[in-house]
GUTI-206342 format. One record per residue: residue number from 1; chain; x, y, z of N, C-alpha, C in turn. Coordinates in steps of 0.1 Angstrom, whole numbers, plus 5000, padded with zeros to 4 digits. Example, Ala and Ser with C-alpha at 12.3 -4.5 7.8 and 13.67 -1.06 7.14 Angstrom:
 keza bamar  n_u  n_v  n_w ca_u ca_v ca_w  c_u  c_v  c_w
    1     A 5132 4943 5078 5123 4955 5078 5132 4967 5078
    2     A 5128 4978 5071 5137 4989 5071 5129 5000 5079
! end
This chain:
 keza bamar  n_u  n_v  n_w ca_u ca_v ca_w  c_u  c_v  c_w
    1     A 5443 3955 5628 5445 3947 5616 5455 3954 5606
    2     A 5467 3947 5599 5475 3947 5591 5473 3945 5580
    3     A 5477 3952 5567 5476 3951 5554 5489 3940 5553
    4     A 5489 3927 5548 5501 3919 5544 5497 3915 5535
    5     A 5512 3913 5528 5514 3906 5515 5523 3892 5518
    6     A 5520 3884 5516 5528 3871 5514 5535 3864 5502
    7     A 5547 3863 5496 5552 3857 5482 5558 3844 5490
    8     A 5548 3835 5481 5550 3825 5485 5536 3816 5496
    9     A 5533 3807 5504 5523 3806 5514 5513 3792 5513
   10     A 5513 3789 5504 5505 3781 5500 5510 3762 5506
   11     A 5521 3763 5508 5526 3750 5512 5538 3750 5526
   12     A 5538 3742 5533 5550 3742 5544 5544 3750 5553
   13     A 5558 3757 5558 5554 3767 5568 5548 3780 5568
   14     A 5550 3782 5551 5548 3794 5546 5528 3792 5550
   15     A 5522 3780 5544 5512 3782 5547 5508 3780 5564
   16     A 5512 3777 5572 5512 3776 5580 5512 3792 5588
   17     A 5524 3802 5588 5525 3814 5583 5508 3822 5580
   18     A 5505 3820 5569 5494 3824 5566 5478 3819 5577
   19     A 5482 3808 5579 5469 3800 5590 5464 3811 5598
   20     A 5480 3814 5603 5484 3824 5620 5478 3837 5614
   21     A 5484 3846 5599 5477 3857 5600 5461 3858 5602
   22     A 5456 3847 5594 5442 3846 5591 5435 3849 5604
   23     A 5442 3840 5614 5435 3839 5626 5432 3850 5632
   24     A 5444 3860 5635 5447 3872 5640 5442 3883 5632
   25     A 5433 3878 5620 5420 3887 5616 5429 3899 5608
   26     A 5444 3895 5601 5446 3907 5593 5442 3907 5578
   27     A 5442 3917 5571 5439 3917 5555 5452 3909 5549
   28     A 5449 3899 5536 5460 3893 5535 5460 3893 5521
   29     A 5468 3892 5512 5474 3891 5498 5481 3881 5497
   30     A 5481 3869 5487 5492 3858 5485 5495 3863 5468
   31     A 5511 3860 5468 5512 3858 5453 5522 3848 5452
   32     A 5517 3838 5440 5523 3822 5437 5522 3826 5429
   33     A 5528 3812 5416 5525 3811 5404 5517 3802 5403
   34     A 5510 3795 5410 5497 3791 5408 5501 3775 5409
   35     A 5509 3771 5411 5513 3756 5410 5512 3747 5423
   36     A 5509 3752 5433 5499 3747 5443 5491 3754 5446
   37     A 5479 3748 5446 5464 3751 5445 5464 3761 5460
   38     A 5451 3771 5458 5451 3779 5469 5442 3772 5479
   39     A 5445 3773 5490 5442 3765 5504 5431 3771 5512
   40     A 5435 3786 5507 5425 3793 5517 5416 3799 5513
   41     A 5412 3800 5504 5398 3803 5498 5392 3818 5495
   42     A 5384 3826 5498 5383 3840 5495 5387 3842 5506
   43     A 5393 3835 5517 5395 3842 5533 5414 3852 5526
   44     A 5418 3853 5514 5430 3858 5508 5428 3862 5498
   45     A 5432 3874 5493 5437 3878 5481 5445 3872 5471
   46     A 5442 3860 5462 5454 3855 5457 5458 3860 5442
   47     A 5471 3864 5438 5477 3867 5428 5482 3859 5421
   48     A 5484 3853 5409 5492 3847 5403 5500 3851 5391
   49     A 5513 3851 5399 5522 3855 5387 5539 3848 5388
   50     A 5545 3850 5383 5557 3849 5388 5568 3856 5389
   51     A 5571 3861 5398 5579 3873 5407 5590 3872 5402
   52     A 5597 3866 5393 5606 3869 5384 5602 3880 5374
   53     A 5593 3882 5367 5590 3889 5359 5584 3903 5364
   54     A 5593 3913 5364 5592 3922 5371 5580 3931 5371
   55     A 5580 3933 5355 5569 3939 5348 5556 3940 5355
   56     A 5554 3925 5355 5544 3917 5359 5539 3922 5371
   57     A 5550 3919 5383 5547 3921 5397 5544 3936 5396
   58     A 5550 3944 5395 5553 3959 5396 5535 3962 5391
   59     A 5531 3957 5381 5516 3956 5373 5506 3954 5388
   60     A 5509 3939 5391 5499 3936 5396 5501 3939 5414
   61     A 5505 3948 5420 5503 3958 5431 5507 3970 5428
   62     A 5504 3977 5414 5506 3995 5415 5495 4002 5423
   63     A 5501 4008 5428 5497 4021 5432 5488 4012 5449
   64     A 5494 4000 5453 5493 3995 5468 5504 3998 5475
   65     A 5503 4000 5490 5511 3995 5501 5510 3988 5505
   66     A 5518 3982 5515 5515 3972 5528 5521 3973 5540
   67     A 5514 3969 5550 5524 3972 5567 5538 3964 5565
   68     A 5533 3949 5565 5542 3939 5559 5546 3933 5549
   69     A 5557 3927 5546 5559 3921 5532 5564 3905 5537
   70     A 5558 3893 5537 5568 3884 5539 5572 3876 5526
   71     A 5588 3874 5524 5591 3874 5515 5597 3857 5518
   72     A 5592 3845 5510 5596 3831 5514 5603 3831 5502
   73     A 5601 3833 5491 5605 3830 5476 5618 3837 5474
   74     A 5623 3847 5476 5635 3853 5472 5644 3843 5473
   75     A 5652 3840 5461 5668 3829 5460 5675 3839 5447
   76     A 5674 3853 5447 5690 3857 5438 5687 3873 5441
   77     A 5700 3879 5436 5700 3894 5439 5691 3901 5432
   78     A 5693 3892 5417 5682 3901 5410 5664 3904 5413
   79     A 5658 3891 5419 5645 3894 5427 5647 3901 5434
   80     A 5656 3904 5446 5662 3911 5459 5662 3928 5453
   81     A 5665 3929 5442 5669 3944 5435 5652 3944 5429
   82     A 5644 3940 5421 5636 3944 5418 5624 3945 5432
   83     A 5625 3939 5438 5614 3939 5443 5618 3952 5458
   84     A 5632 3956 5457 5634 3971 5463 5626 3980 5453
   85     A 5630 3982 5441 5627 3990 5428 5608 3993 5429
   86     A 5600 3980 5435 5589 3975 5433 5583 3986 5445
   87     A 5590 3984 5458 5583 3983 5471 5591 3998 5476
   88     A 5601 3999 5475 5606 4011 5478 5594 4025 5488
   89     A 5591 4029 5497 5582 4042 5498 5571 4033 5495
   90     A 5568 4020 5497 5552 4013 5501 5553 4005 5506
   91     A 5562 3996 5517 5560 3990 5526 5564 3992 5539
   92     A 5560 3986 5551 5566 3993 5563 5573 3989 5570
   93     A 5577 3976 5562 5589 3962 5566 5587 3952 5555
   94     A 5600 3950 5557 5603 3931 5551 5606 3921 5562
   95     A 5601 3912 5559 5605 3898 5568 5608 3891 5556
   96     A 5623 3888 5551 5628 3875 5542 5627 3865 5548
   97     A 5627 3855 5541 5634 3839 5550 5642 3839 5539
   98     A 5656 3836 5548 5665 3834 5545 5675 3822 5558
   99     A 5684 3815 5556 5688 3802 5558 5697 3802 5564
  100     A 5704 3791 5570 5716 3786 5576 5730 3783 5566
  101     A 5723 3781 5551 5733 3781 5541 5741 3794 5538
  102     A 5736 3803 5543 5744 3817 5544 5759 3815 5554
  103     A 5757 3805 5556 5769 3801 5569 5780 3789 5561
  104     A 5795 3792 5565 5800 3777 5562 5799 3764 5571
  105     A 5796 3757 5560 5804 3740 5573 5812 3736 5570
  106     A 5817 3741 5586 5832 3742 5592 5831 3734 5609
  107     A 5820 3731 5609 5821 3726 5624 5821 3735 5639
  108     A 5819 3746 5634 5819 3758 5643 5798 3766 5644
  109     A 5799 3769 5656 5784 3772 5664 5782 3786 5656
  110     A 5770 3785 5644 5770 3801 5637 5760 3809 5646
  111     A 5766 3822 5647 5758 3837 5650 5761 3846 5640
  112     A 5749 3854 5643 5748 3860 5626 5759 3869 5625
  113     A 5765 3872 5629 5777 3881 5627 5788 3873 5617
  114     A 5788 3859 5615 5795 3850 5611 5792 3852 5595
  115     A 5778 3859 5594 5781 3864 5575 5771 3877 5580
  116     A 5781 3886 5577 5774 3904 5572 5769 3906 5561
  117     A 5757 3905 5558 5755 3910 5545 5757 3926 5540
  118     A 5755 3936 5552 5760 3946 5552 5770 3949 5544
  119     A 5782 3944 5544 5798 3947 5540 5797 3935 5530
  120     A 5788 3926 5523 5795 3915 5513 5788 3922 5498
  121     A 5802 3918 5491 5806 3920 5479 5791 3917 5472
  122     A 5787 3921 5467 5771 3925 5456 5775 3918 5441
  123     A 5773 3906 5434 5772 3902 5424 5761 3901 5420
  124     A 5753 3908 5409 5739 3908 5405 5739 3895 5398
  125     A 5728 3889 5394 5727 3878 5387 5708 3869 5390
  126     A 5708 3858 5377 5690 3850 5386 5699 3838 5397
  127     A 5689 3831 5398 5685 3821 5409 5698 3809 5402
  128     A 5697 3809 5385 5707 3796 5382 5718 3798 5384
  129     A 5724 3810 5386 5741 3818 5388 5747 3817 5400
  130     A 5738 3808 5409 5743 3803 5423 5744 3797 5430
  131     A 5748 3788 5441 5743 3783 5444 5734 3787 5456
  132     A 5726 3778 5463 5714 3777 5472 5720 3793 5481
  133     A 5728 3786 5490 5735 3797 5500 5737 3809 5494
  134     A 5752 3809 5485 5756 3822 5480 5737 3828 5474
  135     A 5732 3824 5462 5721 3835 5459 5710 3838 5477
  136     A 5706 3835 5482 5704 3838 5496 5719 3850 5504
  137     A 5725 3850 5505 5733 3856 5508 5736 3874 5500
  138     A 5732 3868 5487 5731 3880 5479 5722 3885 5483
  139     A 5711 3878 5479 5697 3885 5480 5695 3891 5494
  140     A 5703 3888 5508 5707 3898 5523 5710 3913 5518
  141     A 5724 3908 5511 5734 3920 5508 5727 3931 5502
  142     A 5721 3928 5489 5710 3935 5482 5698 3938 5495
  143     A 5690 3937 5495 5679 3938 5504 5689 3952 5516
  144     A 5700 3947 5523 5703 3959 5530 5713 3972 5523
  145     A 5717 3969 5509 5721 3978 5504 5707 3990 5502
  146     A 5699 3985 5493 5687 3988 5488 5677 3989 5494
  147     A 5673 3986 5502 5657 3987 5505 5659 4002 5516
  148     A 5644 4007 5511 5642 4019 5524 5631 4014 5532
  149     A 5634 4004 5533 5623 3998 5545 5629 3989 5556
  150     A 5626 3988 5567 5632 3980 5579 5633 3966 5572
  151     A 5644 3959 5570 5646 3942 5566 5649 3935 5581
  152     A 5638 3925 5580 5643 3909 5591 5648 3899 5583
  153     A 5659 3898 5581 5665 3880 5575 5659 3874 5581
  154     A 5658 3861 5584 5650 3849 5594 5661 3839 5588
  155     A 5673 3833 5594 5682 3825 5586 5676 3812 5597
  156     A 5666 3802 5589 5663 3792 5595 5674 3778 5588
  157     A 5675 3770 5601 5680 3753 5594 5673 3750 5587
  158     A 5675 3740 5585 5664 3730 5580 5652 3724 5587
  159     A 5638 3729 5579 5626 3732 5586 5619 3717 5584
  160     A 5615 3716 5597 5608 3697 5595 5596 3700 5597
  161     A 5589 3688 5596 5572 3691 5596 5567 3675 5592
  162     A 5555 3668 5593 5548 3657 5588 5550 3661 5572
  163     A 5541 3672 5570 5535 3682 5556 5551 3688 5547
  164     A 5562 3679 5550 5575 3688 5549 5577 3683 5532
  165     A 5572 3691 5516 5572 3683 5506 5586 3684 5498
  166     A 5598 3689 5510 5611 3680 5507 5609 3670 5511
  167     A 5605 3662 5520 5606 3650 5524 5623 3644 5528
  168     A 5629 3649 5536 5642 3650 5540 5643 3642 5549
  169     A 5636 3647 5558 5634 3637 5571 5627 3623 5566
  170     A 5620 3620 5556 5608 3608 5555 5623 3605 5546
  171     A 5628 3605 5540 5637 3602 5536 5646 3587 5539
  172     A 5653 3595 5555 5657 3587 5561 5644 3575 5570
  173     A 5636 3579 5573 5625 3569 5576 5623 3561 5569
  174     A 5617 3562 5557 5617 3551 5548 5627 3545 5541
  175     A 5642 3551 5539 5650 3538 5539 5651 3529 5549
  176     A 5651 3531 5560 5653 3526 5574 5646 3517 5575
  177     A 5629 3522 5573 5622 3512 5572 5619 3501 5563
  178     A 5626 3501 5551 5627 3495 5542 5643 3485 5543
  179     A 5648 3488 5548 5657 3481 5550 5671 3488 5539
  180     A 5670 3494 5532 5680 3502 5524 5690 3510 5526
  181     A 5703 3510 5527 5710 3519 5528 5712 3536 5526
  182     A 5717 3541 5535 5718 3557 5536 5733 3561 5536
  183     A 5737 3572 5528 5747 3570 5527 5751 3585 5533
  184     A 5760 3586 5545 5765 3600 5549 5781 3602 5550
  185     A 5786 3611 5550 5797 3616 5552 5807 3616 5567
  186     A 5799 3621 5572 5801 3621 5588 5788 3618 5600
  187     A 5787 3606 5604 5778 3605 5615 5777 3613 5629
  188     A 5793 3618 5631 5794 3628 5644 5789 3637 5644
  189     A 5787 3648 5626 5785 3658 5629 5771 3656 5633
  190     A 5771 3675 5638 5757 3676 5643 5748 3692 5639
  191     A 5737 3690 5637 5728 3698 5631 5719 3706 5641
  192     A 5716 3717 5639 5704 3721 5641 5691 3722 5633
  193     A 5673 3724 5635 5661 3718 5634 5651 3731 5640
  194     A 5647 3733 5630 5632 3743 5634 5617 3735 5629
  195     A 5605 3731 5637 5598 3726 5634 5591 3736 5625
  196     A 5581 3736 5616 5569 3738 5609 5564 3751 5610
  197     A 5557 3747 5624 5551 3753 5632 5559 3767 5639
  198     A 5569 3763 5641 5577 3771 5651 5581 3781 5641
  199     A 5586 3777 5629 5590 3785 5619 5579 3798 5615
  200     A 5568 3797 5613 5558 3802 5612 5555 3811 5626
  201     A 5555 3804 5636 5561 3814 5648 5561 3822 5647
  202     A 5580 3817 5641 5588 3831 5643 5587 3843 5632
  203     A 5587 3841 5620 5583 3851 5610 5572 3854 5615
  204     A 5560 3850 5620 5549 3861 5625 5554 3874 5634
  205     A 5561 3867 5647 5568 3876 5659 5578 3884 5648
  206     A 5587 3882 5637 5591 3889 5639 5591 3898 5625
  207     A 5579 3900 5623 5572 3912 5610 5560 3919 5623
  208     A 5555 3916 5633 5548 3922 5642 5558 3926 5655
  209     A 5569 3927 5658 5575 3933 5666 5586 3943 5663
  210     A 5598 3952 5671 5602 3962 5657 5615 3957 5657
  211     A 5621 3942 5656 5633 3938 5653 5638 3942 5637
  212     A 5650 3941 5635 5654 3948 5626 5667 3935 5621
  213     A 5672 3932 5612 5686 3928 5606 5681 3914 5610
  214     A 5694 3906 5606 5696 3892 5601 5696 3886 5620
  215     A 5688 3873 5618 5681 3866 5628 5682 3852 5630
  216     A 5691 3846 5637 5686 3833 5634 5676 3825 5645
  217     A 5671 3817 5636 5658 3812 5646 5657 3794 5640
  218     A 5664 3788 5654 5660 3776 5660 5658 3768 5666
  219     A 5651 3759 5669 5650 3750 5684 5665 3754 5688
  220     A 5658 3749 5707 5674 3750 5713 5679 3737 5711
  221     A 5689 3736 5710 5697 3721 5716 5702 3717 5700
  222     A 5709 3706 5697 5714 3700 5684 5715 3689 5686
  223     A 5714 3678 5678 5719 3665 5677 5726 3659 5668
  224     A 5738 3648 5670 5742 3645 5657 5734 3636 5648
  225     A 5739 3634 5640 5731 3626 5630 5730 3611 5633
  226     A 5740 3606 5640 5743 3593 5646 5728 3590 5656
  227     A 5729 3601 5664 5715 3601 5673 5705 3598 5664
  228     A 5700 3613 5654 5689 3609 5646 5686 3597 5639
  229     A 5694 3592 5634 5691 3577 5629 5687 3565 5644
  230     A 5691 3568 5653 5691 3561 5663 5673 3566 5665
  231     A 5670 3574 5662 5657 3580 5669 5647 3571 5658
  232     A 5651 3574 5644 5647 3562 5636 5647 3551 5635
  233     A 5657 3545 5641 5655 3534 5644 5649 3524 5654
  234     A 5645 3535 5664 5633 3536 5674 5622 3532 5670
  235     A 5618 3547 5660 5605 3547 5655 5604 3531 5648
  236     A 5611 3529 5637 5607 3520 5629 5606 3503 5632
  237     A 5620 3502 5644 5616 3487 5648 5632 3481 5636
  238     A 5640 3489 5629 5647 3487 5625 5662 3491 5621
  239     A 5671 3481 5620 5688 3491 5621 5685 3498 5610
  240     A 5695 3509 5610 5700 3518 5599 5714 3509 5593
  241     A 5710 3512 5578 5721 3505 5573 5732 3515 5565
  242     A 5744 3519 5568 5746 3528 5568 5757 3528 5560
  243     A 5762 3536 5547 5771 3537 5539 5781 3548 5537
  244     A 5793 3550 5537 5802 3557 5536 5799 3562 5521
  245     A 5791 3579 5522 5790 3586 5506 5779 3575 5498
  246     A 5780 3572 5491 5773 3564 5481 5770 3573 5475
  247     A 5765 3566 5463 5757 3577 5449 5742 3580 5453
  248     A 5740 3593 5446 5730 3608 5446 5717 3596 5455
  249     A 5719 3581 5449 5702 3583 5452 5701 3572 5469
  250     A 5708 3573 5474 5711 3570 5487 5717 3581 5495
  251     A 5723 3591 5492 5729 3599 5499 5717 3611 5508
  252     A 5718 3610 5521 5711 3614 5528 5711 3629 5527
  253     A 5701 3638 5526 5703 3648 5526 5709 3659 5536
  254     A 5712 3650 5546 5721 3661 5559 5729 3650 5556
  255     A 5741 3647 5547 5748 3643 5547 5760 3654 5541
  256     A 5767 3663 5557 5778 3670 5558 5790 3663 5563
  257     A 5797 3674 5563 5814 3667 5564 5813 3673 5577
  258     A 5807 3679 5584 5811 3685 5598 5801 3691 5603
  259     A 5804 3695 5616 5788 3700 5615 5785 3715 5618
  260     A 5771 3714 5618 5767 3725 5608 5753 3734 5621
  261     A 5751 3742 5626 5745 3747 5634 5744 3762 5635
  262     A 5736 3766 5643 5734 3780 5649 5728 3785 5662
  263     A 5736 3792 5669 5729 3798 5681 5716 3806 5678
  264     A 5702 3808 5688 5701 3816 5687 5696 3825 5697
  265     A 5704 3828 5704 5706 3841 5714 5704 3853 5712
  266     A 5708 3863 5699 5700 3873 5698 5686 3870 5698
  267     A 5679 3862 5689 5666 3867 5685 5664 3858 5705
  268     A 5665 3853 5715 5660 3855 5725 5660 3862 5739
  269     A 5673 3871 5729 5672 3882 5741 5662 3894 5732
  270     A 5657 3889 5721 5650 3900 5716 5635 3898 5723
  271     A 5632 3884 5725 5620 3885 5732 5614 3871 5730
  272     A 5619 3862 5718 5614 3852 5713 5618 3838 5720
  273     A 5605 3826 5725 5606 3818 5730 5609 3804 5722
  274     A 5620 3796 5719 5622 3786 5712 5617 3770 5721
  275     A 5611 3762 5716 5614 3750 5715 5626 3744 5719
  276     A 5623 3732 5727 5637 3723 5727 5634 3713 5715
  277     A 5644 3712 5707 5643 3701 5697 5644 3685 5704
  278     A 5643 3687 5713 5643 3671 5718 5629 3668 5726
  279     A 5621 3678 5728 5609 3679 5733 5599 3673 5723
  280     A 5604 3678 5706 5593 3672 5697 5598 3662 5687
  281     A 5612 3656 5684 5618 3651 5675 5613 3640 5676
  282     A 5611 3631 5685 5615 3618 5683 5595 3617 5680
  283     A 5586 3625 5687 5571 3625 5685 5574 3625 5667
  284     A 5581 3631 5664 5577 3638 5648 5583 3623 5642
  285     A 5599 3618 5645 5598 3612 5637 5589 3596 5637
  286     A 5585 3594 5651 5575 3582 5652 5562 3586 5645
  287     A 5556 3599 5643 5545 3603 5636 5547 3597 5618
  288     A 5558 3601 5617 5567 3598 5601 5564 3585 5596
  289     A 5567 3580 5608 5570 3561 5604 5553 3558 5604
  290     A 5548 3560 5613 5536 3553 5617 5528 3556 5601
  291     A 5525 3573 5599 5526 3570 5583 5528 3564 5571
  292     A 5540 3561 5573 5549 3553 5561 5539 3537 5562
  293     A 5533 3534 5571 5533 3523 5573 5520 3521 5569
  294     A 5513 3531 5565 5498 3530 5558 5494 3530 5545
! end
């Protein structure tokens, strides 16, 4: 049994994440700010604070360790710096999640060598001084500058699920089903997809095995977006009606100019078994619609 701390857990895969430790009978700590209700009951330690406020956090675990740290919430250098400051000589790893936005789209197949956080330029700053990618990218750079503890990045795509409360994917289902226009950039390009589940996976496998540095972890295979709407339109029983850009409130949210993906080959020659994204997509998005429809 494992001493872990989780920031973040309570929703997505993060809680999902947490289901797996429970099961596997480790000691567990959550810390939220309390804005979604706790799920798991005394079976966790739950904290409430907000991990911005350094004071705070540094307060409410003095004088603890932990085996593991998984870290879902980090988005700027400056959490990334305190929470070294915090944990430094008391933990025995980090597992970040960290993203695919660390990457450009450019239309080219990313491996993590494609952004070093090792060798990138360190601008301190919070979460509003960035955007999504760049503060993610910092908070790498930071984390391997800084920390005296073994770091796993985990640079996942974009993570789907029924329970997904971006709603990205239901997104495009319910315009579809509704008959409403979607508006994208490029239909050729093509994406990669980590389910829920799988995500939660892999951050378990990889704060319990002794992998080390930046990771990407996704189903195998990619599709373009032209497919995925086609898969919707499956599910739903209806065309996609489809628009060149359109304004903020039609504009699909994988709506890139090229596309956008990642290998992930190291983490399976490290030991880790992925999913084909074609094995569960079209289940998930027919699960979606059938939904929508109640």
């Amino acid at each position: 049994m494992k001493n872990i701390l989780v920031l973040g857990g309570t929703r997505f895969f993060g809680r999902k994440l947490v289901e797996q430790l429970i099961e596997e009978g480790h000691h567990l700590t959550i810390v939220t700010r309390g804005q979604t209700i706790n799920p798991f009951g005394d079976e966790v330690e739950h904290i409430q604070l907000d991990r911005r406020d350094k004071e705070a956090f540094a307060a409410a675990v003095a004088g603890r360790s932990f085996d593991i740290v998984y870290d879902n919430i980090c988005y700027s250098p400056n959490e990334a710096k305190a929470f070294c400051d915090i944990f430094n000589g008391r933990i025995g790893k980090l597992v970040l999640t960290s993203t695919l936005s660390t990457y450009a789209i450019d239309g080219m197949a990313k491996v993590e060598a494609d952004f070093d956080p090792f060798t990138y330029e360190i601008r301190m700053g919070n979460i509003e001084d960035f955007t999504y990618g760049e503060g993610k990218r910092q908070a790498e750079a930071v984390f391997y500058k800084y920390a005296e503890f073994p770091v796993v990045a985990v640079r996942f795509p974009i993570v789907m699920g029924e329970d997904d409360y971006t709603k990205r994917l239901h997104f495009h289902v319910h315009r579809v089903a509704n008959g409403e226009p979607i508006g994208f950039v490029n239909m050729d390009a093509k994406m990669s997809f980590i389910q829920a589940s799988e995500a939660a996976r892999f951050l378990l496998w990889a704060g319990m095995s002794g992998v080390e540095g930046p990771f990407n972890a996704t189903a195998n295979g990619v599709i373009s977006l032209k497919a995925l709407l086609e898969l919707v339109e499956e599910a739903t029983g209806k065309r996609a009606k489809i628009a060149l850009l359109g304004n903020e409130d039609i504009r699909s949210p994988y709506a890139i100019p090229s596309s956008w993906y990642m290998h992930n080959t190291k983490a399976q020659q490290a030991g880790f078994t992925f999913s084909d994204l074609h094995s569960w997509l079209q289940e998930l998005v027919t699960a979606i619609a059938k939904n929508s429809e109640t």
